[in-house]
C-alpha positions in Angstrom: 199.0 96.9 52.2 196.8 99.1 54.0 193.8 100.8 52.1 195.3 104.2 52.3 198.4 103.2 50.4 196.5 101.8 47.1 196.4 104.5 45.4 200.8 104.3 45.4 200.6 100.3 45.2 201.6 99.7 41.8 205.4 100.8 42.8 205.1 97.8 45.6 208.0 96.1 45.4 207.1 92.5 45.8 210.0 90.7 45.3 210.7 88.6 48.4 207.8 88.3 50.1 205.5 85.4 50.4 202.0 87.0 51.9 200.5 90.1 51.6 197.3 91.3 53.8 195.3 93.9 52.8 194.6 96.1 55.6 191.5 96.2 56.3 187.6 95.6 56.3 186.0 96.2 59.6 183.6 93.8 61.8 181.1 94.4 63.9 179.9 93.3 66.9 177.3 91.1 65.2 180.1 89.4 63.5 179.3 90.9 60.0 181.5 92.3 57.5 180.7 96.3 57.9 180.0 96.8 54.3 181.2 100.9 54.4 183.8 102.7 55.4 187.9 103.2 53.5 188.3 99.6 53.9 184.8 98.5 52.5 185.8 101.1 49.4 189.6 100.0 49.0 188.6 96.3 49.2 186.1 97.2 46.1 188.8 99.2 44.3 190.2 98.3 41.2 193.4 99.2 42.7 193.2 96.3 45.3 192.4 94.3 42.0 195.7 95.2 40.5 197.7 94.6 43.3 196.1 91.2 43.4 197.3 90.1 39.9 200.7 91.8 40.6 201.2 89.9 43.6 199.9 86.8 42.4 202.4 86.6 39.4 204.9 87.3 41.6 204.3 84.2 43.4 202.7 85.7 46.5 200.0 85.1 48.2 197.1 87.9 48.9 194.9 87.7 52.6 192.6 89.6 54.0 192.6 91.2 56.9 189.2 91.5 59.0 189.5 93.7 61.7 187.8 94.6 65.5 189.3 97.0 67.7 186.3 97.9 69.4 185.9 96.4 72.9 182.3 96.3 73.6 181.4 94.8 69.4 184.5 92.2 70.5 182.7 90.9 74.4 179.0 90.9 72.2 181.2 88.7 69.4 182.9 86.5 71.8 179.0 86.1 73.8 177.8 84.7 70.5 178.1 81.1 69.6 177.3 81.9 66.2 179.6 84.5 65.3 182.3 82.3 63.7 180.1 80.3 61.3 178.7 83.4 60.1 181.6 85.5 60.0 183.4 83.0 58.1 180.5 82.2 55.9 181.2 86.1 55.1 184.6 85.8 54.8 184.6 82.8 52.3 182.3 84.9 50.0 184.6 88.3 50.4 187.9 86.1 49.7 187.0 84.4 46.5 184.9 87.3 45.0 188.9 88.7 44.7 190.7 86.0 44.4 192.2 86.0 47.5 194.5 83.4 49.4 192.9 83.3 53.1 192.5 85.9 56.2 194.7 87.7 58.4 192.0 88.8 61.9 193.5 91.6 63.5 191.1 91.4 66.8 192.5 93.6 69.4 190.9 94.0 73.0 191.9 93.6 76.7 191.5 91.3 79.1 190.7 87.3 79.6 187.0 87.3 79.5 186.7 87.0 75.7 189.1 84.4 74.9 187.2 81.1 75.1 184.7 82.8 73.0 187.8 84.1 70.4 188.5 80.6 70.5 185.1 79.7 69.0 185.0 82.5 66.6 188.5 81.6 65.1 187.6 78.0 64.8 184.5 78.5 63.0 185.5 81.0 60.7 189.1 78.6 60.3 186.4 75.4 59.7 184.6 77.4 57.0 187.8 79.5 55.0 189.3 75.2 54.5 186.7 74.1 54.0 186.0 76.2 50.6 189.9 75.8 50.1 192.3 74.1 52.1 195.0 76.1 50.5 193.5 78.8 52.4 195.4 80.3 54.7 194.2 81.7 58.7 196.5 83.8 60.5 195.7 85.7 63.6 197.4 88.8 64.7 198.7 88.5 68.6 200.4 91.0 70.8 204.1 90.2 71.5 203.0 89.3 74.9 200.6 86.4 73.9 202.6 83.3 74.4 203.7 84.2 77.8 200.2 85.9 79.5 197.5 83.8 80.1 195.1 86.7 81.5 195.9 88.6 77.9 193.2 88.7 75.5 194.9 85.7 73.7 194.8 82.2 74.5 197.5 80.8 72.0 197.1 77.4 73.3 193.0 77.2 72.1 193.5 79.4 69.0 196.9 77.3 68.0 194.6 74.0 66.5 192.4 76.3 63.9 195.3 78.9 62.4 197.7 78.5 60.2 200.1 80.7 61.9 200.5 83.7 63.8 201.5 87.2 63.0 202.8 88.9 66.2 202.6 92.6 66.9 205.8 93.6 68.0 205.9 96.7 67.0 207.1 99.9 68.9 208.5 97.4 71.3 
């Protein structure tokens, strides 16, 4: 459910599914929650609110999806031992002010430099999202090619141990 569709979400149909990710607050490269932007606003909407309560008495569950597609904020997160205990200190607060079931992250970058430090981050902020809840649940978004690339930006094999499961991009394959 991406923030520009709220506005039209009460005619979701969710019979059938079992998650639904709201698309999207953005992070930065300090690991915070960028508190601005359409996400920041549709994440605060009473709209997003709605679909919640819809959703949930439907018998679906409602994630949020923290987002990074910027490559230089994702090397300075992945540099920073930190960044996933206070990214998912963040994220615990930003998922139960709404009622939320867990976190979809969407990080998207190139290369192999950043993963043992993706590894980290998604550990962390997986240790602190079950730790409030264990019923919590952590995905992680992966490109199709994941599984099979070791110099991708992915290392399924370290991230595998701190997610729940994952949701691959495959996309305009």
């Amino acid at each position: 459910a991406p923030y520009w569709t709220l506005p039209t979400s009460s005619g979701f149909n969710l019979a059938g599914l079992t998650t639904l990710a709201y698309f999207s607050v953005d992070v930065d490269g300090s690991g915070a929650v960028e508190q601005s932007g359409s996400g920041w606003v549709g994440y605060q909407s009473q709209a997003l609110a709605d679909l919640v309560t819809r959703a949930h008495g439907a018998g679906d569950r409602v994630v949020l999806t923290a987002s990074c597609f910027d490559q230089g904020a994702l090397d300075k997160m992945a540099a920073d031992p930190t960044t996933g205990a206070r990214l998912g200190a963040s994220l615990v607060a930003l998922v139960g002010a709404k009622n939320l079931d867990g976190v979809n992250l969407d990080f998207e970058g190139k290369g192999n430099k950043d993963q043992a430090g993706l590894d980290a981050i998604v550990a962390g902020v997986s240790g602190a999202m079950h730790q409030a809840n264990p019923h919590w649940q952590v995905t992680m978004d992966t490109y199709a090619s994941s599984a099979g690339d070791p110099s991708g930006f992915y290392d399924i094999a370290g991230l595998s141990p701190s997610v729940d499961g994952f949701f691959v991009m495959a996309y305009d394959m």
